[in-house]
N, C-alpha and C positions, 0 to 999 in steps of 0.2 A: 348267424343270420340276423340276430335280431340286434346286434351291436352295429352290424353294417347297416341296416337301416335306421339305427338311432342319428349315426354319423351322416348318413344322407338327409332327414331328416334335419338335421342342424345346419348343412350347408344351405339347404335349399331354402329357409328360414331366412338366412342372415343375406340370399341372394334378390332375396323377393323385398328384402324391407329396402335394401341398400342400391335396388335398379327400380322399383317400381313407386315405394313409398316414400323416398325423400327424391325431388325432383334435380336437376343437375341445371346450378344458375348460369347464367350470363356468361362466365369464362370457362365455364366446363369445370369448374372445381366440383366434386363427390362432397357429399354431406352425409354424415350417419346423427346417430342421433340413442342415446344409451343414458337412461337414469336422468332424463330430464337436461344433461352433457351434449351439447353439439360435438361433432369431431370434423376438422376440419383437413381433410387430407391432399395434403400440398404435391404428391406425387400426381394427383391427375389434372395438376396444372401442364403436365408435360416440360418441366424442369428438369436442363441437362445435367444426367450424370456422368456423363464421359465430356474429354474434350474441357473447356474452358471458356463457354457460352457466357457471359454478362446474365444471373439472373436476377436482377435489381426489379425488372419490367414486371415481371409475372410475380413475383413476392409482393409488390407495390398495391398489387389487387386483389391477393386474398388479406394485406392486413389491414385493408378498408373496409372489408366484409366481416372483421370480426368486431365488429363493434358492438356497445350492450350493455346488459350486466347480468343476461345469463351464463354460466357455468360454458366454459368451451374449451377445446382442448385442439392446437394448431399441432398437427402429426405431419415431420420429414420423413420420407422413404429414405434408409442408411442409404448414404451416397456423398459423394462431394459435389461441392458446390461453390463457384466462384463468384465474386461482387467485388463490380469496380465502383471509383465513384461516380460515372455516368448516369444519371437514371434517378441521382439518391436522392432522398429529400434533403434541404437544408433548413436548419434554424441556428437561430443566435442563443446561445446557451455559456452563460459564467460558470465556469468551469472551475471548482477550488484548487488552488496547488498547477493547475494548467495554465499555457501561456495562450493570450488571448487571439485568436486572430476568422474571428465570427466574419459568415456564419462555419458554424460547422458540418460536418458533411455524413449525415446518419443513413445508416443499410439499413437497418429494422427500426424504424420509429413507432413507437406504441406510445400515444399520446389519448389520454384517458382510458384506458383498457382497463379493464374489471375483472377478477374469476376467471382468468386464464392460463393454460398449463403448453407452454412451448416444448414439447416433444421432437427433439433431436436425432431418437435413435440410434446415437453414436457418430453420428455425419458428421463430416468435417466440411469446416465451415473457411470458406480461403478469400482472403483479402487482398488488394491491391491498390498500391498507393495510399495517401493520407486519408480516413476515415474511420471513424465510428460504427463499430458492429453492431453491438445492442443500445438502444436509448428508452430509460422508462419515465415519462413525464408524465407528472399527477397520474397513478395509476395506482392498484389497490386490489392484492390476492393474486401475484402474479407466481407462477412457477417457470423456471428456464431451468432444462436439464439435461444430459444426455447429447451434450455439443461440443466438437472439438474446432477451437479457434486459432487458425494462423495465418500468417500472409505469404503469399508465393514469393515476392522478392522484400525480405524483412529492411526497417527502420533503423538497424541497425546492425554491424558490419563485424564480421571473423576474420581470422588471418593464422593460420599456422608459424610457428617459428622455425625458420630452416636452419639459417644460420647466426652466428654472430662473430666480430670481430672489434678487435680494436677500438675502430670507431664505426662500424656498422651494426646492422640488423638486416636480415634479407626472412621477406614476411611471402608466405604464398596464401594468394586467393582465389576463392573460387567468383570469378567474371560474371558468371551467367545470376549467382545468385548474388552478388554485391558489388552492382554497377559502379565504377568510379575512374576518376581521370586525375592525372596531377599537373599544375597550373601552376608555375614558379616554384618548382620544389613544393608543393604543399599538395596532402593526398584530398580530393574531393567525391562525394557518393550522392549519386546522382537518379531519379527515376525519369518517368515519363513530363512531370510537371515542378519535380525541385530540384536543387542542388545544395547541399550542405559541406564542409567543412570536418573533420575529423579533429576531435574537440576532450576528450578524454577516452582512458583506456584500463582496461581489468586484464590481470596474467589469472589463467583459470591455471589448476594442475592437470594435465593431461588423461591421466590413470583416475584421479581420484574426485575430478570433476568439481574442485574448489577453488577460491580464493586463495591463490598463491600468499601464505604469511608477509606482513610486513610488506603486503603490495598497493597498500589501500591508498587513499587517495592523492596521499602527497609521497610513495612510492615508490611505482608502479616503475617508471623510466629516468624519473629523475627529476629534479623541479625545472630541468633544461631540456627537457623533451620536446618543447616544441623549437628550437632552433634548429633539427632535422631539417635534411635536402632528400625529397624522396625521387628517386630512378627509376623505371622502367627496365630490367635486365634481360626478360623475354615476357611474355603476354602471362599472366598472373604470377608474378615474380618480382617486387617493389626491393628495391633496397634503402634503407632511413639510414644516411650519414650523417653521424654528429659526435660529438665524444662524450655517449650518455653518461650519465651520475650510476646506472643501474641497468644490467640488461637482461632481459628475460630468457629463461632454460628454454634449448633448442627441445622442439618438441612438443611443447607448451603452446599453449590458444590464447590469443591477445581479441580481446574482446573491445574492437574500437566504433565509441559512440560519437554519435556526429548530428542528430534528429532534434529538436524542441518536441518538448510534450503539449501538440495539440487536440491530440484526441483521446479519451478512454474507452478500454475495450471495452467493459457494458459501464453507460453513464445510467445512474439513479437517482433523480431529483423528485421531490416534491410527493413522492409516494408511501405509502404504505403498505406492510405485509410483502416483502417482496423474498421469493427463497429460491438459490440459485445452489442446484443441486447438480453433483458429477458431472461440472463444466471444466476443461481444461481449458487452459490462455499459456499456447504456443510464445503469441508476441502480440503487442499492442505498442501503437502509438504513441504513446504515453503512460497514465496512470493503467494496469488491469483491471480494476473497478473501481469507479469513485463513485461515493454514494454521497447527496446532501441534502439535507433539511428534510429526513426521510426518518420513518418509523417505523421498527419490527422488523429487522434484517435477519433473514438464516442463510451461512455460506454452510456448506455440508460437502465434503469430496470434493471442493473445489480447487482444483491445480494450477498453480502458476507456475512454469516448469519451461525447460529447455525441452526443445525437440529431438529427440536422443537420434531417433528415424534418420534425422536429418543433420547429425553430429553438430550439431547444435551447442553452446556451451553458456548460449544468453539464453534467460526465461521471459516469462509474457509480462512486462513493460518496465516501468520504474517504481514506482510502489506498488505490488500484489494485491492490497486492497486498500483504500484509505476511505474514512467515515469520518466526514464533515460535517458536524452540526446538524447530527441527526438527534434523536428521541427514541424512548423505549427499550430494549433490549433487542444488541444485537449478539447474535450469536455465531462460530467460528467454531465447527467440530471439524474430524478427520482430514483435514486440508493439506494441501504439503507447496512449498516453497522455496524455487534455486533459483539461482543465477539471475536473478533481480539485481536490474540496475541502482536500485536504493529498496526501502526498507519493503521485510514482505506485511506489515499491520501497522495503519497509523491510525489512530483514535481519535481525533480532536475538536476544541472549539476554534473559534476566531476572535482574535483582541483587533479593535479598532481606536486608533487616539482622539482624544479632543483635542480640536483645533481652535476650536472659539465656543463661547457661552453665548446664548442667546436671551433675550427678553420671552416671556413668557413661557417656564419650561422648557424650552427648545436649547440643542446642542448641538452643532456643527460637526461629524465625525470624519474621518478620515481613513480608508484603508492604507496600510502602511507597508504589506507587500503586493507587489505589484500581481501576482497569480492568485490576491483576492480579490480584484477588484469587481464591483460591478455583484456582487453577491445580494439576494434580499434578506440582508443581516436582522433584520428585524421583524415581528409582526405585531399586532394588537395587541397588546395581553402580555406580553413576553418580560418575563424577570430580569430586570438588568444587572446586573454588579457592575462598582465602581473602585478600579483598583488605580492606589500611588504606586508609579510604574519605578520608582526606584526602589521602593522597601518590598515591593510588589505584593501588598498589604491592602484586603477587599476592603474598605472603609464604609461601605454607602449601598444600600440595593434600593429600586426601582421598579416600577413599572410602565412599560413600554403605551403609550396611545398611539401614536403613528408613528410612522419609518416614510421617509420621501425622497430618492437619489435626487443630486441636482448634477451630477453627472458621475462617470464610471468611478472614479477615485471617492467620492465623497457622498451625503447623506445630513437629513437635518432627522434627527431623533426628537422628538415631543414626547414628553413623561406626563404622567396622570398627577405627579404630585410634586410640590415645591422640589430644586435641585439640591442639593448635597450643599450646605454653605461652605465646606471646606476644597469643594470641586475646584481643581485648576485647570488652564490649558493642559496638555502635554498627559495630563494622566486617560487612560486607558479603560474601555470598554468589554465587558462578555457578556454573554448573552446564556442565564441562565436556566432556562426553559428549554432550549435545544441543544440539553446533555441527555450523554445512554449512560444504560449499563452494559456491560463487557461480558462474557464468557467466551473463553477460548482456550478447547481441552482437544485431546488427543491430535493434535496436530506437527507438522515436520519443518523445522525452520531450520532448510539445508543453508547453504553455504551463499552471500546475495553480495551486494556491496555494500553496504551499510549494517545498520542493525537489523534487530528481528522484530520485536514489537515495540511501537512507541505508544504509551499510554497517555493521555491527560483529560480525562473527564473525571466530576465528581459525580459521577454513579457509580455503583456497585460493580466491582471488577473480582472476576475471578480465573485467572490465568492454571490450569493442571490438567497434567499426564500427558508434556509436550515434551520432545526430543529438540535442542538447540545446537544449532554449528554453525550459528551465525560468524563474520566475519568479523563485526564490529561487536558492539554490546549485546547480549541476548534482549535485554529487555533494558527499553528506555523510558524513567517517567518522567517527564518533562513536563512544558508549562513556560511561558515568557510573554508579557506586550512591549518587546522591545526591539528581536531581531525575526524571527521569522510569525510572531506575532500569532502561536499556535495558543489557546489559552485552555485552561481546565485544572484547576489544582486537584487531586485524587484527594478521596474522605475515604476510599475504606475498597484495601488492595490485600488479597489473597493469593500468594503463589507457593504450588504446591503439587509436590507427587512430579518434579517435571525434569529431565537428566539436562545439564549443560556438560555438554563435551568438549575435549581439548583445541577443537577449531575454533569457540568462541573468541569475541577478541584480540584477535590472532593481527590485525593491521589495524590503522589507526585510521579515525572518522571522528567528527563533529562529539560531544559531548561522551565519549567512550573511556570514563573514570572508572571502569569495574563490568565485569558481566554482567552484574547487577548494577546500572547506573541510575541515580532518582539526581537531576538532575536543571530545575528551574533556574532561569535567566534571571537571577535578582543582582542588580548593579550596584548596588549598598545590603550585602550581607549583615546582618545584625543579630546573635542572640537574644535581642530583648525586646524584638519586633513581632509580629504576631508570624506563625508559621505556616510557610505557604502547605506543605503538602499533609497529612494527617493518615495515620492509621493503617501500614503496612506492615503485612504477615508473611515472611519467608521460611518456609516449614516442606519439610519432608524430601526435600528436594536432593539430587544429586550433580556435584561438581566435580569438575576434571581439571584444574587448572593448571597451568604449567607455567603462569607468569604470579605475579603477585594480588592484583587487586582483582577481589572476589563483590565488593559491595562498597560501592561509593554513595554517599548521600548526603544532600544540602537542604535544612531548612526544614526538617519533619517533627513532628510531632506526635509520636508515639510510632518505633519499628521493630521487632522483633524478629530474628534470626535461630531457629529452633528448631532441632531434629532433624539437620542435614548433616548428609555427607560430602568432605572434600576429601579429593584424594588426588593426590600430585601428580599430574604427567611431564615425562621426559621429552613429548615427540619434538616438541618446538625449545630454542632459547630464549630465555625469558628477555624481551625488550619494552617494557613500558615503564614511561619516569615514575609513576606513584608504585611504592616498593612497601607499602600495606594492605592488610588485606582485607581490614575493613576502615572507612576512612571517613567522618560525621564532621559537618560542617554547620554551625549553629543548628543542633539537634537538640531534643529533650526526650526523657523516659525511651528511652534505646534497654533492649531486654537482649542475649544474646546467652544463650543456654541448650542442655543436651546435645550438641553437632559432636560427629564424630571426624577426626583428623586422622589421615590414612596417608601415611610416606612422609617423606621428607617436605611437608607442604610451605612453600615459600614464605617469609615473611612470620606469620600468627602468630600478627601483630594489629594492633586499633591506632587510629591516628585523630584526637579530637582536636580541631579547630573552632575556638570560640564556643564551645560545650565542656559545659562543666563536666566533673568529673560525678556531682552528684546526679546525671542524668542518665549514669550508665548502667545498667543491673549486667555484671557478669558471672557467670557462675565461676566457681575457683578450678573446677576440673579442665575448665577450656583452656589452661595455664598458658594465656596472653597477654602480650605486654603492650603496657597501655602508655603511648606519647602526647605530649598536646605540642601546640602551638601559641 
C-alpha cells in the first residue's frame, strides 16, 4: 500500500508542476523545467509521426523560442520525421571543401544558441531534396544526440549487376528510389528541383560489403567507361554498351555518383564546445560533418554508415567528418565509418598564395582551390606562417592585424609588423592559430573510397585502439600549398595499439604510397632543406598486408617504427608498383626496431631516396635489406 501511494504521489507531483506551474506559450509547446534546465518538448507541437507531413513550419517556432543562455534541453518524441526544403531558412554560408552555390538551404538553423542538449530519442530524421540538416553558427555548449539521419530519395544512385557480356552490362534499379532518365545514351538522376549526370562509380562486394580490390578510382570500369550507350530493356533494367576495359562481378552493387557537394549533414562554423553524440548519417549531401574555425569538438558513437535497412551499400556523404581550421582539441572516440564516398577523417589547415606585396604591411592573398573560397581565413591576432611553396620550407611567422575580402577568391592581409624581406609572389600562406589537437581511438574505418584518416595539423595527434579496412591508405599525413592547398605540417604523431587489416590499400587513390602514407606536396624534394613533417611514432600496432608497401614517407624528421606486428596475408594479389616495405624520402633519424615479422611478408626491405644511410638506426634482428637511390 504504501509503495502504491509513493508511486501516486510522484505522478500527481510531476502532473501539477507540468499543467498548472509552467504555463503552455503561444504555439502550444509544453515546458518543464528541472535543475534550473528548461525542457522543451517538441511532441506537443503536434508534429506528424505517421504519413510525410513537411515539418519545417512547427520546428521553425520552437527553435526561435529557445533562445538564451540558460541550460535547455529540446526533447523529440521517437518517431520520424520528414523536412523538405520548403519552409527552410536560408543563409549564404562558405563552405570548406564544398562547391559554392549560396544561399544554402538549413532545416535546423541554431544561430547563437548557448547550453543546449538536442534530444533525439532515436527518431529518425528524413530528408528531401538538396538541404542542410543541422547548422550550428556561432554557438557554444551545444549537445546533438540520439538522431538518425537520411533522405527518402538519396543524392546518390545504386544499381545491382545482373548481367554482363562482351560488350555490355545490364544494371537493375530500383525507380522509385533513384529517379533517372537517359538522354542520348547517357544515364541522368533527377529529383523534384535537379538533374544531374552519372559521373563516377564504386563496385562494392556483395556479401562482404566492400571496396571491390583494385576498383578504385581509375578502375572501377575502365578509363573508357564513359563512351557507354545506355538502353532501357524494360522499366528498371538499363543496359551500358561499350567495350569496357573491366566489368564488374554479376551480383555486385555499383555505387553510381552523379550529385556536387552542396550541402553538409551538420555544418559547424564559428562555434565552441560542440558534442555530437550517438548520431548516425544514413546520407548527406555532401560533406557528413564539416566543422570550421570552431573549438572543442567531441564526435562520440558517431556513424557514418550505409543504410543496411535499406540495402544500402553508400554511407552518409563524402567525407564522414572533415575539421577545417578549427582550434582546441578535438576529439573522435567509438565511431565507425563505410561506404563513404571519400575519406571517413580529414584534419586540416588552409594554404593561400601571394599574389602581390603591398605598401604598408599589406599582402594581397589568393585562394587557390576553388571549394575554399570566400572563407574568413583570417582574424586579428592570428599567427601567420610563411611558407616557399617549392621547398615548402616555413621561412617567416607573423602576425595577423586585419583580414579584409575584396572579393570571394581574394583578401588583403595587414601584418602588425614589417613583411618577411625574402617574401615573394607565388609563396604561400597558413594560418597558425587555427590548428587542433587530434585524438582518435577506438573507432571502425570500414571499407570507403578513399582513405581513412587524413591528418595535417601541428597539434598534438594521437591516433589508437582503431580497426582499419580502409580501401586506399589507412592513414594519410599530408600537407601541400600547391594542389589542393590543405596545409598543417605534423610536430608530434602517435599511432598505436591500432589493427590494419588485409583490405587496406587494396585499389589505388591520390597519394596511397603505403598503409602508412606521410606524404606532403613538396615540388623540389631536397635532403638539405628544412623538413616539412617532424616527430612520428608507430608503435604497437598490427599489420595484414598482402601487398608490399607498409610505410611510405617523404621529408620527416625524426620516425620510428617499433613493436609492431606484420603478418602477411594471401587473400588479395599483390598489385602495387612500390615493391618496399618501407620507403624514406629525404628523411633523417628514422629508428625502426623490435617488430615482429609473421609469414612470408613481402618485400622487408627499406628503400632510401636522398637519405643517408647514416639517418637510419635498424636493429640487426629485423634482418632487412637496405637500397638507396
Amino acid at each position: 500500500m504504501k509503495l502504491t501511494l509513493s508511486f501516486f504521489l510522484i505522478y500527481l507531483s510531476a502532473y501539477f508542476v507540468q499543467s498548472f506551474l509552467i504555463p503552455q506559450n503561444k504555439i502550444n509547446q509544453r515546458h518543464t523545467a528541472l535543475n534550473d534546465t528548461v525542457f522543451y518538448h517538441v511532441d506537443y507541437l503536434g508534429l506528424p509521426l505517421k504519413g510525410k507531413e513537411n515539418c519545417i513550419s512547427l520546428t521553425n517556432k520552437v527553435l526561435n523560442d529557445i533562445r538564451g543562455e540558460f541550460p535547455k534541453i529540446l526533447v523529440f518524441k521517437p518517431g520520424t520525421y520528414h523536412f523538405y526544403p520548403e519552409g527552410c531558412e536560408q543563409r549564404n554560408y562558405f563552405e570548406s571543401n564544398t562547391t559554392d552555390i549560396n544561399p544554402r538551404i538549413c532545416a535546423f538553423l541554431f544561430e547563437g544558441a548557448k547550453n543546449l542538449v538536442v534530444e533525439g530519442n532515436g527518431s529518425n530524421f528524413i530528408f528531401h531534396g538538396q538541404m542542410q540538416p543541422f547548422t550550428f553558427d556561432n554557438c557554444e555548449n551545444i549537445t546533438l544526440k540520439n538522431i538518425q539521419i537520411d533522405w527518402e530519395n538519396p543524392l546518390t544512385a545504386q544499381v545491382e549487376v545482373a548481367e554482363t557480356g562482351e560488350k555490355f552490362i545490364d544494371l537493375n534499379i530500383n525507380q522509385k528510389e533513384y529517379s533517372y532518365k537517359i538522354t542520348d545514351g547517357k544515364i541522368f538522376f533527377n529529383g523534384e528541383d535537379w538533374e544531374e549526370q552519372w559521373k563516377g562509380t564504386m563496385e562494392f562486394d556483395r556479401e562482404g560489403r566492400y571496396v571491390v580490390p583494385q576498383t578504385g578510382d581509375w578502375g572501377c570500369l575502365g578509363k573508357n567507361w564513359q563512351n557507354y550507350e545506355a538502353k532501357s530493356i524494360i522499366p528498371g533494367l538499363i543496359r551500358l554498351e561499350n567495350n569496357f576495359e573491366r566489368k564488374p562481378k554479376v551480383g555486385n552493387y555499383l555505387v553510381m555518383r552523379h550529385s556536387e557537394r552542396l550541402h553538409s549533414g551538420i555544418f559547424i562554423q564559428n562555434s565552441k564546445n560542440i558534442n555530437i553524440k550517438n548520431v548516425t548519417l544514413y546520407h548527406a549531401t555532401g560533406l557528413g560533418i564539416l566543422a570550421q574555425f570552431s573549438e572543442n569538438l567531441t564526435f562520440d558513437k558517431y556513424k557514418a554508415i550505409p543504410n543496411a535497412a535499406k540495402n544500402r551499400y553508400f554511407g552518409g556523404g563524402d567525407d564522414g567528418l572533415q575539421v577545417s581550421n578549427c582550434k582546441g582539441q578535438i576529439t573522435v572516440s567509438n565511431c565507425e565509418f563505410a561506404g563513404l564516398m571519400d575519406d571517413p577523417i580529414n584534419v586540416h589547415g588552409t594554404s593561400v598564395q601571394v599574389i602581390e606585396i603591398l605598401p604598408d604591411k599589406k599582402i594581397r592573398c589568393k585562394f587557390m582551390h576553388h571549394q575554399s573560397e570566400g572563407l574568413q581565413w583570417g582574424h586579428a591576432g592570428d599567427k601567420i606562417g610563411f611558407i616557399e611553396n617549392t621547398s615548402m620550407n616555413t621561412f617567416a611567422f607573423g602576425e595577423a592585424e586585419s583580414f579584409k575580402p575584396t572579393n570571394r577568391q581574394e583578401f588583403i592581409l595587414t601584418l602588425k609588423e614589417e613583411l618577411p624581406q625574402n617574401l615573394e609572389t607565388g609563396d604561400a600562406l597558413e594560418n597558425l592559430t587555427w590548428v587542433s589537437d587530434l585524438t582518435v581511438q577506438n573507432s571502425h574505418f570500414k571499407s570507403c573510397r578513399a582513405r581513412g584518416i587524413l591528418v595535417s595539423t601541428p597539434g598534438k595527434v594521437m591516433i589508437e585502439n582503431n580497426t582499419f579496412e580502409s580501401s586506399g591508405s589507412a592513414i594519410l599525413i599530408a600537407g601541400d600549398a600547391n594542389n589542393w592547398f590543405e596545409s598543417g605540417a605534423v610536430k608530434d604523431v602517435t599511432i598505436r595499439n591500432n589493427t590494419f587489416t588485409e583490405l587496406c590499400n587494396t585499389s589505388s587513390y591520390q597519394f596511397c604510397e603505403g598503409i602508412i602514407s606521410i606524404y606532403p606536396e613538396i615540388p623540389e624534394l631536397n635532403k638539405n632543406t628544412p623538413f616539412f613533417h617532424k616527430n612520428i611514432r608507430i608503435t604497437g600496432n598490427k599489420f595484414n598486408p598482402f601487398d608490399y608497401p607498409v610505410v611510405f614517407a617523404r621529408s620527416v624528421d625524426g620516425l620510428s617504427f617499433s613493436k609492431n606486428t606484420i603478418k602477411r596475408s594471401k587473400k588479395y594479389a599483390p598489385y602495387h608498383q612500390r615493391k618496399y616495405t618501407f620507403t624514406f624520402e629525404a628523411c633523417k633519424n628514422i629508428i625502426i626496431n623490435e617488430n615482429n615479422y609473421i609469414g612470408d611478408v613481402l618485400g622487408k626491405n627499406i628503400l632510401l631516396n636522398q637519405t643517408n644511410f647514416s639517418e637510419i638506426e635498424v636493429q640487426i634482428q629485423e634482418n632487412l635489406k637496405i637500397e638507396t637511390l
